[in-house]
Structures are given as structure tokens and as C-alpha cells.
C-alpha positions, 0 to 999 in steps of 0.5 A, spaced: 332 202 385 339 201 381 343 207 379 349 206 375 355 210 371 354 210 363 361 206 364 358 202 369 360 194 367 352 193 370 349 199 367 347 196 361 343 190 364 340 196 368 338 199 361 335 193 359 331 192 365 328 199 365 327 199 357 323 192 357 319 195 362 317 200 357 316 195 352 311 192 356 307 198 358 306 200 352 304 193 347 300 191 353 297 197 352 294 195 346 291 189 347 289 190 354 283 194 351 280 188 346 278 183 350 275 188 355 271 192 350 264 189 353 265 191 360 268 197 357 262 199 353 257 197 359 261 202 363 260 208 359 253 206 358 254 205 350 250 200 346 256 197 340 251 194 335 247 200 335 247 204 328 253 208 327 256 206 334 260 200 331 266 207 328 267 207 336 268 200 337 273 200 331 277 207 334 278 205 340 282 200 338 285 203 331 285 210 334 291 207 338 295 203 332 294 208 328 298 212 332 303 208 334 304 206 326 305 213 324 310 217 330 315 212 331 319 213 324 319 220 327 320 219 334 325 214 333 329 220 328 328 225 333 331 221 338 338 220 334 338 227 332 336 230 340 337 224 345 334 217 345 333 217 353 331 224 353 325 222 349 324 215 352 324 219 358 318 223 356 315 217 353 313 215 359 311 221 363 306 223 356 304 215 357 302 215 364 298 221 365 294 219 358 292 213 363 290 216 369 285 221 364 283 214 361 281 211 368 278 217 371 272 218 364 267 222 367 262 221 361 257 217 358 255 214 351 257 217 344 261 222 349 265 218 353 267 214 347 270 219 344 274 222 351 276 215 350 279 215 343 282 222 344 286 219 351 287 214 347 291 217 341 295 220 347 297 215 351 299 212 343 303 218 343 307 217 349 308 208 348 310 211 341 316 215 344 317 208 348 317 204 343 321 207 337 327 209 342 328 203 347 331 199 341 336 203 340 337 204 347 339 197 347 342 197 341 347 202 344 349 199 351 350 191 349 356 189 344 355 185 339 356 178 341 350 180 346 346 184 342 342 178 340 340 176 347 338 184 349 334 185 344 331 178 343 328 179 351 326 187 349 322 184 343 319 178 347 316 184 352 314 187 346 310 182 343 309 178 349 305 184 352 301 183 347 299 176 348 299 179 356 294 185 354 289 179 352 289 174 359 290 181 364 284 185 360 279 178 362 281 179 369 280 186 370 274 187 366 270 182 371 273 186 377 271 194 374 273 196 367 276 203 369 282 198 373 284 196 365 287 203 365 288 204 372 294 198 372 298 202 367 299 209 372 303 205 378 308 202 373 308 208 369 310 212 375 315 207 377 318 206 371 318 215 369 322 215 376 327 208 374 329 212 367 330 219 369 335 215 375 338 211 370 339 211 364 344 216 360 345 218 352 351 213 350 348 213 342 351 218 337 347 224 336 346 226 329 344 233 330 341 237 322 334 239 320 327 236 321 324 234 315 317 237 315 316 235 308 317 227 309 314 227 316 307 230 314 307 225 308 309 220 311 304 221 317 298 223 312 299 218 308 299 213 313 293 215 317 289 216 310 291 208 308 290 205 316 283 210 316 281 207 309 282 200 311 279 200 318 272 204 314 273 198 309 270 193 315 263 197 316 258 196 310 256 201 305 251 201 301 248 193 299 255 190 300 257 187 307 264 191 306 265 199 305 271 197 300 267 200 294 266 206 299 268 213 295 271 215 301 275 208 303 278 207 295 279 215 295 283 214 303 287 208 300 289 211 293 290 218 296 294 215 302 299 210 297 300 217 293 303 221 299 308 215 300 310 215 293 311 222 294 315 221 302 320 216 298 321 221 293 322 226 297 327 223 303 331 221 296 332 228 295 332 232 301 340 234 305 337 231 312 332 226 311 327 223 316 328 216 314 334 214 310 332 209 304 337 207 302 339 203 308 333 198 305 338 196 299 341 191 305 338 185 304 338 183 311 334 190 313 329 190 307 328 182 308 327 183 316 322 188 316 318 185 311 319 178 314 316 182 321 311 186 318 308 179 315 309 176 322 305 182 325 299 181 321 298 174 322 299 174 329 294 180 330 290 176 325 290 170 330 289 174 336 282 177 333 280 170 331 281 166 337 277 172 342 272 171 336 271 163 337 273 162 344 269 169 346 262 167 342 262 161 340 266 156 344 264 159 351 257 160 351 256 153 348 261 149 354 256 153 359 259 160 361 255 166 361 256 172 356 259 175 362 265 171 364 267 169 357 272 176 357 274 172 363 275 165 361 277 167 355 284 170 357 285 164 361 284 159 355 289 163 351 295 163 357 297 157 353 299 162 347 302 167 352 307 161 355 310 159 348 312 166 346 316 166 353 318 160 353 321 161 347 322 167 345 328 169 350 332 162 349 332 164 341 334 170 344 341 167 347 342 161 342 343 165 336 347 169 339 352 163 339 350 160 332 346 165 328 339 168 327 337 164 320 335 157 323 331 160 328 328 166 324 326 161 318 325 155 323 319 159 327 317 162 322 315 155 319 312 153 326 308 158 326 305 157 319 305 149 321 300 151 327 295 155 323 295 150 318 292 145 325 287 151 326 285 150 320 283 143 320 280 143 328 272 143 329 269 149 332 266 146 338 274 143 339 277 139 344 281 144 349 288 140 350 288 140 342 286 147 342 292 149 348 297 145 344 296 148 337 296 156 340 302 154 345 306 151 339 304 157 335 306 162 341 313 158 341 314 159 334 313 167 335 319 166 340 323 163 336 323 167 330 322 175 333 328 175 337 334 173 332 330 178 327 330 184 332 337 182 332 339 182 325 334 187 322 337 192 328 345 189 327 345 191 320 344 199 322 349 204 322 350 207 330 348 214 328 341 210 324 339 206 330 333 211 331 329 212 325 331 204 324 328 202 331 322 207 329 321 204 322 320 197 325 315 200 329 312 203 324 311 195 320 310 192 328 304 197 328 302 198 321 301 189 321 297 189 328 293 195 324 292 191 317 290 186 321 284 187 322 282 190 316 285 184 313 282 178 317 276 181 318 274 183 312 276 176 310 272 173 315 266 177 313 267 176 306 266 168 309 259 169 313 256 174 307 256 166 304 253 162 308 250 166 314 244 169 311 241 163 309 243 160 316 240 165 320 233 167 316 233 158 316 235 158 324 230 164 326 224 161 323 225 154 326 223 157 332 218 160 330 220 167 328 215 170 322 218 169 315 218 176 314 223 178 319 226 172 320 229 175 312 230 182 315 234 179 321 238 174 316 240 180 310 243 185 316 251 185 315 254 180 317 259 185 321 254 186 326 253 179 327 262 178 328 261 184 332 257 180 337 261 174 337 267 179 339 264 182 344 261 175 347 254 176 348 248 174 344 244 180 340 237 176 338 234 179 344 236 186 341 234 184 334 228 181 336 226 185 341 223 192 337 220 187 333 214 184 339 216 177 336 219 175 342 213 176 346 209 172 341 212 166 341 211 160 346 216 162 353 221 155 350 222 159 344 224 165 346 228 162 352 232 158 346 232 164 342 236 169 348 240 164 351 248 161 351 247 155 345 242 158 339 246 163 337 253 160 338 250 154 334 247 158 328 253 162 327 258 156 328 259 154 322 259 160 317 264 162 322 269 156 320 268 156 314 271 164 314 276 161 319 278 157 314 280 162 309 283 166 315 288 162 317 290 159 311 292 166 309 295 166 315 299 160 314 301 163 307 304 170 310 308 166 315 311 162 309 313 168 305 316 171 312 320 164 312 323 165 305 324 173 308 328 171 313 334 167 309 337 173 307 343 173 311 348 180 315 354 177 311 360 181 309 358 182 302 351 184 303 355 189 308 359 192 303 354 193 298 351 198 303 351 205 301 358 209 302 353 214 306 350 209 310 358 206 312 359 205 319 365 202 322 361 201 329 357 196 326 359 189 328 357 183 323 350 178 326 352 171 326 348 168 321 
């Protein structure tokens, strides 16, 4: 286990390691569990479709981004003002202990969910602590003229984690669902010890108040916002969506109320959490938009794509519900293999001939990719699919890394913190508006055509036409839901109805097995897919225009005399 002086000429490469480490566990984190949810409510014996338990599914993977979204900020600050490696350091430690509490669930049902979305907010906290320093840890070992390249491999794990969380998620699932949280305890012991060893403070400590009136609004009203659109999902009323929902429009017009406050407020006080003014760099403000809308659309795509492969594709090619977790991980490794393959090369050559071109180029790649999504058939050749997924993932490589470099070059030393929290938070707010936004797109598209596509479907083979309507007017959100978890819920639908056991055994066989209802809801389902990838193709093309601005001098001396820091070395552009 390498241990250098903080003068060390290797030491910087040491901190890199470890940091990435740290990225990984964490962002793995938050994918792992999306793909293994169907093995994971089987564990604790939790029916996802029944009344009410669809909040439990949505926590368990919201409970987590949320978090993330709304700590980093803070922690990022209290990293500049108390130490970054002694909050990195605690991070891990908090992070690991969640994942053995994860692991080791000792109940069933509606109280083993809720054991695992409080764990889960746990084990947030600590990957918060990872997440919002290790950048500025980074950022504080490597010069400039490697700066690009350090924290282009750092992102690449931060983002590749996420992408690795889906195929390790599949395997694991198949084995024991509780190895989805037992393979995070060994490297977080490992990597606990590495970073007490290894690292050391070389960051600029700003030591002052802090500031309990921007942290509180800011946590508020973030949570108020990211609760109101993970509500905004599930069906209220007669709508298919809860976005009418008093307490949804409340959550979202309350939540947005409490930012404006938190801008006000960090204007005003001596000391503030986050300093806004460094927003009126073109290349900060600029960046973070640009990966705030990468974030979404790929969250988005990652939803989408387990949805098709999961409950459509799979079933229809003869896999069993069971193994679609599995084999769909393994049919996504193309995506995975592109972000790697790209993501450090981008890394190391805009170093030598600036971040824009790649910015800008991955960004149109990726748009280019979903615009492809949308035009193959559901029921599509598998190379055609490898191709545009991998070409999607190299266009994520290419634009993530020069935009961590840019975006954490125009930052004061002493900022560096709050900064990489900052760009947390956009990380993790886009994974969570993700799936507000693309579900609730995808949903909006089914409500269109599914209805009729069912009840016709139902009563072709033989359901009564009366239930038949019934089961064709439920919210298409449990009908997404299934597909997302991989398996077929006629049999549960139909099951209290006694229509099943009225109709002829070819029937019911048709009805319960892997191709009808794949078949039914296939083309209502790419009628919403086209809706949501050509609203990602569009997101990928403003974070294109976003990633123009460039670090040059006059955009630096345009920064505020507060904010001036002659440590900061220009980005090649």
C-alpha cells in the first residue's frame, strides 16, 4: 500500500488512485441497486405493484440521489473550511458501515424497505463526503498542465460507476441480493485504510462561520423540489401522473421559494456557504449547466434502456423474467466500454490542445446517438443497438472530462470545495430530475395508446370485456413499472379476477408467458421512447452550445476582486 510525503513527487498519483477509488464506490452505488430491484424485493418478500408499495420502489432509488444532491454543497464547504482529506476520510468510514447495515437487513415487507431506504440515506451521506471533496483533493495535488487528465480519469470513474453499477447489479442479483451491498464493505475497508495512510491536506483552509441560513434553505429546498418530482411520477386522482397533486405543485413552488431565498441570503451574509459570484464566470456557470443537462439525459437513457432490454426485448428473445437483470447488464457493457475507452483519452488530450473541441464534439456524439435510438424498432438487431449505446458512451467520455477540467480550473484554491460540491449537486440533481422527467414523459406516452392496446389485447384472448376495460384504465405507471422490473403482471391483475382459471389453458398460458405482454406494450412503449429520446438528443445539443464558452483571460479578469486568486492557472482552450 503506497505511502508518500505530501512533497513527494509520486504522491500526487497516490491521491489519484485512492480518490478514484472513492468515486467509484460511491457512483456505483447509485446505479447498482436499479437493476437488482426485482431480486431485492423478492428478498425482503415486497410485492412492488401492490397498492401503495410503488413509494418504496421509488426511495430506495431516490432516497439515495436526493441526498447526494442536496450534502455535497455543504460538505464540499466544510471540506474548505476543516480539511478535504479529513472529510474524504470520514466519508468512507460512514459509507462502509451503511453497507454492512445494507447487507445484513434483518426484516421483511414494508419494514425491510423502509430499513433499506434509511441505510440508504446513510450510506448517501458518507459517498456525499467522497463525492464533494475527492475534486478538490485532486485539483490541489496536480498542476495545471495535468490537471485535465486527473480529473478527467477521476470523472470517468465517477461516471463510469454508473454505468459499472448496472452490469455488476445483474450479476450479483442472480447470485444473492444482499452481495449487492456486501461487494461495497471489503473495498470500503480497504480504501478507509489507503486514505488515513496516504493522503494529506495540501488545500488552502478558509476557516470562518457556518452558515446555517444558506445551508438549511438550500437543503430544504432542494429536498422539497426533488421529493415533489419523485411524487409527481405516481398517479393522483383520475391523472396518470400526480403533477395536479396539491402537495406535488406545493413541494415544487414551496421548494423553488426557499432557493430564491438561498440566493438572496448567500448574497448577503460574511461567510457564505457557496459563493455565487463565482457564477458570473462564463466557464463555471457554462459548464455546470452543460453537465447538469448531460446528467439528466444520460440518467434518462440508463432508465429507458433497462425498461426496453429488461421488459420487452429479453422476454421477447426467450429469456426468462428472472435472468432479464442478468443479461440485461451484459447487453449494456457496450455503453460501459465507450465511456472507458474515451473518457480517459479526452482526459489526457485536452490537456495538449484544449477542452472546447472535446466538450462540444461529445456532446453532438451523444446527441447524434439518441437521435439513432430513435429511429430503431423495438424488437431491434442487437449489433445495431451495441453500436449506438457504445458510440453514446464515447461521447460521454469525450465531453465529461474536459468539462471537469474547465469547470474546476476556473475556481479559486481556497473555493475548490464548495465548487466540486456544487458540481455534485448538478451531478446528482440531473440523475434525480432524470427520472421525474423521463418517466413522467414515458408515461405521458403510454397514457396515449396503452389503454386501448391492452383492454383490445385482453379480450382477443378471451378476458371478459368488462375487465378487460378495468385492467386497460389502471395508470400506465404500473404497467412501466413492470416492465422496469422484468417481469409480466397479468398473472397478478388477473389472478383475483378468477378469469384465468375460466379460460381455455392455451389462453392463460399466452397470457402469463414471456412474449404477450412484451408484444402488447411494445408499441406504446416506443411511441414514449420516441418522445424521450429526442428530448434527450435536444438536451445534449444546448449542453453542446453550453460548453462554447471558454476559461480565457477576459473571462478571468471578469471575475469578481473577492473571488481573484492568483493560484489559478488558465485551461487550455
Amino acid at each position: 500500500m503506497p505511502s508518500f510525503d505530501r512533497d513527494h513527487p509520486r504522491y500526487k498519483w497516490v491521491a489519484l488512485s485512492n480518490t478514484t477509488l472513492g468515486m467509484l464506490l460511491a457512483t456505483v452505488n447509485a446505479s447498482i441497486v436499479i437493476i437488482s430491484l426485482p431480486a431485492i424485493f423478492n428478498g425482503i418478500r415486497l410485492d412492488p405493484l401492490a397498492p401503495g408499495n410503488v413509494s418504496y420502489l421509488l426511495w430506495i432509488i431516490m432516497g439515495f440521489l436526493l441526498v447526494s444532491a442536496v450534502l455535497v454543497v455543504a460538505l464540499g464547504r466544510l471540506g474548505d473550511m476543516y480539511g478535504r482529506v479529513k472529510l474524504y476520510n470520514l466519508g468512507f468510514v460512514v459509507f462502509t458501515f451503511a453497507s454492512i447495515a445494507l447487507s445484513v437487513d434483518p426484516l421483511h415487507g414494508p419494514a425491510g424497505a423502509l430499513w433499506l431506504i434509511a441505510w440508504r440515506v446513510v450510506q448517501a451521506v458518507g459517498g456525499s463526503m467522497v463525492f464533494a471533496n475527492s475534486t478538490a483533493i485532486l485539483t490541489d495535488a496536480f498542476p495545471a498542465s495535468q490537471r485535465g487528465m486527473a480529473l478527467g480519469i477521476n470523472q470517468v470513474a465517477a461516471i463510469a460507476g454508473s454505468f459499472i453499477g448496472l452490469v455488476l447489479g445483474g450479476v450479483l442479483a442472480e447470485w444473492d441480493w444482499r452481495a449487492v451491498f456486501w461487494v461495497s464493505v471489503p473495498i470500503g475497508v480497504f480504501g478507509t485504510i489507503w486514505s488515513y495512510l496516504s493522503l494529506h491536506e495540501l488545500g488552502e483552509r478558509r476557516r470562518g462561520r457556518l452558515d446555517w441560513p444558506g445551508n438549511i434553505t438550500f437543503a430544504i429546498g432542494l429536498s422539497a423540489v426533488l421529493a415533489a418530482i419523485t411524487y409527481g411520477i405516481q398517479p393522483y386522482g383520475g391523472h396518470s401522473t400526480g403533477w395536479t397533486n396539491p402537495w406535488v405543485v406545493a413541494g415544487l413552488t414551496g421548494g423553488v421559494a426557499l432557493l430564491i431565498a438561498f440566493c438572496v441570503i448567500e448574497t448577503r451574509v460574511g461567510d457564505p456557504m457557496f459563493h455565487l459570484a463565482l457564477f458570473r464566470d462564463r466557464t463555471f456557470a457554462f459548464g455546470n449547466l452543460a453537465g447538469l443537462l448531460q446528467s439528466v439525459s444520460r440518467g434518462g437513457m440508463q432508465f429507458m434502456l433497462i425498461i426496453w432490454l429488461q421488459g420487452i426485448w429479453l422476454p421477447l428473445h426467450g429469456y426468462d423474467y428472472a435472468q432479464t437483470p442478468l443479461w440485461g447488464g451484459i447487453y449494456l457493457l457496450p455503453l460501459t466500454a465507450g465511456f472507458l475507452l474515451a473518457g480517459p483519452v479526452s482526459g489526457w488530450l485536452s490537456d495538449r490542445f484544449g477542452v472546447r473541441p472535446f466538450a462540444v464534439g461529445g456532446s453532438l456524439v451523444v446527441a447524434a446517438s439518441f437521435l439513432g435510438l430513435v429511429v430503431l424498432p423495438v424488437d431491434f438487431p442487437y449489433w445495431v443497438f451495441a453500436l449506438l449505446v457504445a458510440v453514446n458512451g464515447i461521447g460521454s467520455g469525450l465531453f465529461s472530462s474536459p468539462n471537469t477540467s474547465a469547470v474546476m480550473g476556473a475556481v479559486p484554491a481556497g473555493q475548490r470545495g464548495a465548487a466540486a460540491g456544487m458540481r455534485g449537486t448538478f451531478f446528482n440533481s440531473g440523475s434525480a430530475l432524470s427520472i421525474g422527467i423521463f418517466f413522467s414523459l414515458m408515461i405521458v406516452g403510454l397514457a396515449a395508446s396503452l389503454p386501448h392496446t391492452l383492454t383490445a389485447g385482453l379480450e382477443q384472448q378471451g378476458v371478459p370485456a368488462d375487465v378487460a376495460t378495468r385492467i386497460g384504465a389502471l395508470p400506465p405507471v404500473g404497467s412501466l413499472f413492470a416492465a422496469f422490473l422484468g417481469y409480466n403482471p397479468l398473472a397478478q391483475l388477473l389472478g383475483p379476477t378468477g378469469v384465468l382459471a375460466q379460460l381455455p389453458p392455451a389462453n392463460a398460458a399466452a397470457l402469463t408467458g414471456k412474449q404477450f405482454f412484451p408484444h402488447l406494450i411494445s408499441g406504446p412503449f416506443h411511441h414514449g421512447l420516441v418522445v424521450v429520446f429526442f428530448a434527450a438528443a435536444a438536451m445534449s445539443l444546448v449542453a453542446a452550445l453550453a460548453s462554447v464558452p471558454d476559461n480565457s483571460r477576459a473571462s478571468r479578469r471578469r471575475r469578481p476582486a473577492a473571488l481573484a486568486d492568483p493560484q489559478v492557472e488558465p485551461v487550455r482552450v
